[in-house]
C-alpha positions as CSV (number, residue, x, y, z in Angstrom):
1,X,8.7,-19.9,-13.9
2,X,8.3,-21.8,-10.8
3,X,9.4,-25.7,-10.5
4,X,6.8,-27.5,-8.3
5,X,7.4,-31.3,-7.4
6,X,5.0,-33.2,-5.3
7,X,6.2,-36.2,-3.4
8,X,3.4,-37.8,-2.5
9,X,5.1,-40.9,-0.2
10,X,7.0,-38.1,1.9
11,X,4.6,-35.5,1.9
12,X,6.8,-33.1,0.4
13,X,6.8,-30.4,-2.2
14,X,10.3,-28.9,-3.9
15,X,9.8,-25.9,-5.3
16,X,12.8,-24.1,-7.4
17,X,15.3,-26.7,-5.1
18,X,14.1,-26.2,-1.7
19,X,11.8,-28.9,-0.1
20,X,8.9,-27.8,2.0
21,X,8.2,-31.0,4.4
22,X,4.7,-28.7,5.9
23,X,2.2,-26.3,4.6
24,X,3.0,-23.0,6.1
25,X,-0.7,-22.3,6.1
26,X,-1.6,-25.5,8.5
27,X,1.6,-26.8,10.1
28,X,0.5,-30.0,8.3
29,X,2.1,-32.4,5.8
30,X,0.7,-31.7,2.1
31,X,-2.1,-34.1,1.7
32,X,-2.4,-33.8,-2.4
33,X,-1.3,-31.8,-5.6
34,X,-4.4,-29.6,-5.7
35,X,-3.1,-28.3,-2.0
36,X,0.1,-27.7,-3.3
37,X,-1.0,-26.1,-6.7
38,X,-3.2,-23.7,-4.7
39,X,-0.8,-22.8,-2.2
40,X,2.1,-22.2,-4.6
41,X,0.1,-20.5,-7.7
42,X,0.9,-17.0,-8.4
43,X,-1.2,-14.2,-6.9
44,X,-3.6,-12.6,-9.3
45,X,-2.5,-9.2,-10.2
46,X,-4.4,-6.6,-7.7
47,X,-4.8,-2.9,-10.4
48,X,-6.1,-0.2,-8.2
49,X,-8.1,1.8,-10.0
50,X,-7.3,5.1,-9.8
51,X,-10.0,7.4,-8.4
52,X,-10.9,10.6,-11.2
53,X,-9.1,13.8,-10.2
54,X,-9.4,17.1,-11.3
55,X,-6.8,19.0,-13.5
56,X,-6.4,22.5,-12.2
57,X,-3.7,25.0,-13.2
58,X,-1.1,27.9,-11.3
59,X,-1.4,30.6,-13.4
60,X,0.0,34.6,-13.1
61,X,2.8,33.2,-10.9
62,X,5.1,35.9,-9.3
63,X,7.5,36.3,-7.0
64,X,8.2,39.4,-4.9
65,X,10.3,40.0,-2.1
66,X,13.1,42.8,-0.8
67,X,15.7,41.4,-2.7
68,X,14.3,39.4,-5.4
69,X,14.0,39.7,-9.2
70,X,13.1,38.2,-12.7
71,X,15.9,37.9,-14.7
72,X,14.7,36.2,-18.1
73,X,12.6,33.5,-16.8
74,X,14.9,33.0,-13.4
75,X,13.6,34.4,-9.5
76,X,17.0,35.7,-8.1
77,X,16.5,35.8,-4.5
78,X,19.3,36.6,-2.0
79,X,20.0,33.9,0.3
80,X,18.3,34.7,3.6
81,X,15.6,36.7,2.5
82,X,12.0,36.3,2.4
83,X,10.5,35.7,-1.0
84,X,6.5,35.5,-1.5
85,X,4.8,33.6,-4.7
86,X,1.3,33.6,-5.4
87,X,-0.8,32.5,-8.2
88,X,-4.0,31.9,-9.7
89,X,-5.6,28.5,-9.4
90,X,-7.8,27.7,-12.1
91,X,-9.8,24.8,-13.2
92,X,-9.4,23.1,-16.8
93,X,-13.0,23.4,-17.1
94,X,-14.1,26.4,-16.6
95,X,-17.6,26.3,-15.2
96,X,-16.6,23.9,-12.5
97,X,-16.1,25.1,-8.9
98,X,-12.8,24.2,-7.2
99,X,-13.1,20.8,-5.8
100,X,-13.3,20.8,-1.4
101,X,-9.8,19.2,-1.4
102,X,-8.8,22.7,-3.3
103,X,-10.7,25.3,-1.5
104,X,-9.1,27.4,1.8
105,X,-6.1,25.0,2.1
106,X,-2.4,24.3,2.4
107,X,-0.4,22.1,0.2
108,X,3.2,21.1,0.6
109,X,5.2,22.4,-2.5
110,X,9.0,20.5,-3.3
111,X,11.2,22.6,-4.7
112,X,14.4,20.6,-5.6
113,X,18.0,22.1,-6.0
114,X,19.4,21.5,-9.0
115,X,22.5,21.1,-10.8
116,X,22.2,21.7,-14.9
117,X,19.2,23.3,-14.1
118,X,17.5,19.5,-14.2
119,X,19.7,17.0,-12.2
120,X,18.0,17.2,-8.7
121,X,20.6,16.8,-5.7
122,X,18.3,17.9,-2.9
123,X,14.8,19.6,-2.0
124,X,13.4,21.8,0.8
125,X,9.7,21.6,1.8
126,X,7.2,24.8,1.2
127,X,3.6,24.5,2.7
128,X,1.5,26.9,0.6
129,X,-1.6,28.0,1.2
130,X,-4.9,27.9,-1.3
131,X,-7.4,30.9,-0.1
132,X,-10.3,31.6,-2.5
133,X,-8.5,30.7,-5.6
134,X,-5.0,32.1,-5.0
135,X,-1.9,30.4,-3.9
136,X,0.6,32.3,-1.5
137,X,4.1,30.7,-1.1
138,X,6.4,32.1,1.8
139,X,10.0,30.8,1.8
140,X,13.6,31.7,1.8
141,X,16.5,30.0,0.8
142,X,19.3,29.3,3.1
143,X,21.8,28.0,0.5
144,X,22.8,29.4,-2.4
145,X,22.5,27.6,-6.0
146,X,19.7,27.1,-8.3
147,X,16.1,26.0,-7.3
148,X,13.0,25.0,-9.3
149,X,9.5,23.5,-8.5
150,X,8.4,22.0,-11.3
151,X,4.8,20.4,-12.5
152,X,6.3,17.0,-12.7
153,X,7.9,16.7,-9.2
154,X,4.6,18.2,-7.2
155,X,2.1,16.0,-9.3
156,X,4.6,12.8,-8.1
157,X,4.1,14.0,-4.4
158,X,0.3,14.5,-5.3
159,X,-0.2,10.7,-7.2
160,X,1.7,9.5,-3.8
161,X,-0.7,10.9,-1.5
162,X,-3.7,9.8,-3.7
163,X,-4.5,13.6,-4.3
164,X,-8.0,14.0,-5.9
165,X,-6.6,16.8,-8.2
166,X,-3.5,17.3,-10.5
167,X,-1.7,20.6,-11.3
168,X,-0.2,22.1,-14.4
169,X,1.8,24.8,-14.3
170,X,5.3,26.0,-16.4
171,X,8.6,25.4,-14.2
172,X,9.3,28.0,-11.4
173,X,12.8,28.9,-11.6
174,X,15.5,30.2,-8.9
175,X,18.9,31.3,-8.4
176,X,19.5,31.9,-4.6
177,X,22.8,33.9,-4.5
178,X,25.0,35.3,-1.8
């Protein structure tokens, strides 16, 4: 809560302690109580309303490459290799075409080292490109450890850039290794 005193035979307003001797706003001395009260009153909240976006979903994902591998639900990749995922891009609703922002375009994909298989400690930066309804990934890894991009991480990077569309997908797993 804010403490506002007007002192009306200096001109002055204290607010929480600190006396203001001019409105910022005019270089002036405060003329009255109403100047002060609307200079000092909170600003309203501003709520952005968010714009609609569209829910679309990576399905069939795979990963292929010389030297990688499904192991349970894991990629292993060998550090220093090229690795290739693709997958399907499909609409929640099913008789609506992909939106312009999805069709024939890249998107920049995080996939964050982790330690635990959850704690992230770093990420690298994979541009991936949309063509007709398929997604196509190229990467390597140049560290060993364990790698995942994960719904939650690329839908943060997508509500940053005001992206008019939202993906769902199951966590994409990897173990680079030596």
């Amino acid at each position: 809560m804010t403490d506002t005193i007007f002192d009306s035979q200096n001109q002055s307003v204290t607010v929480n302690g600190v006396t203001h001797l001019t409105n910022p706003l005019t270089g002036e001395s405060w003329q009255n109580e109403q100047e002060v009260a609307e200079y000092f009153a909170p600003e309203p909240e501003v709520t952005e309303q968010a714009a609609p976006w569209v829910q679309a979903s990576l399905t069939d994902v795979a990963v292929t490459g010389e030297a990688a591998r499904l192991v349970g639900d894991i990629h292993w990749v060998k550090v220093g290799t090229e690795f290739v995922l693709t997958a399907n891009l499909l609409l929640s609703d099913e008789e609506a075409s992909l939106p312009e922002s999805l069709q024939n375009c890249e998107l920049m994909l995080m996939c964050e080292r982790v330690v635990d298989g959850k704690l992230p400690i770093d990420d690298m930066r994979y541009i991936a490109s949309i063509q007709d309804g398929k997604v196509t990934l190229n990467g390597q890894f140049v560290d060993s450890g364990n790698y995942v991009i994960s719904e939650e991480r690329v839908n943060r990077g997508l509500e940053r850039i005001n992206a008019p569309f939202r993906l769902t997908f199951d966590t994409v797993e990897f173990d680079a290794y030596l």
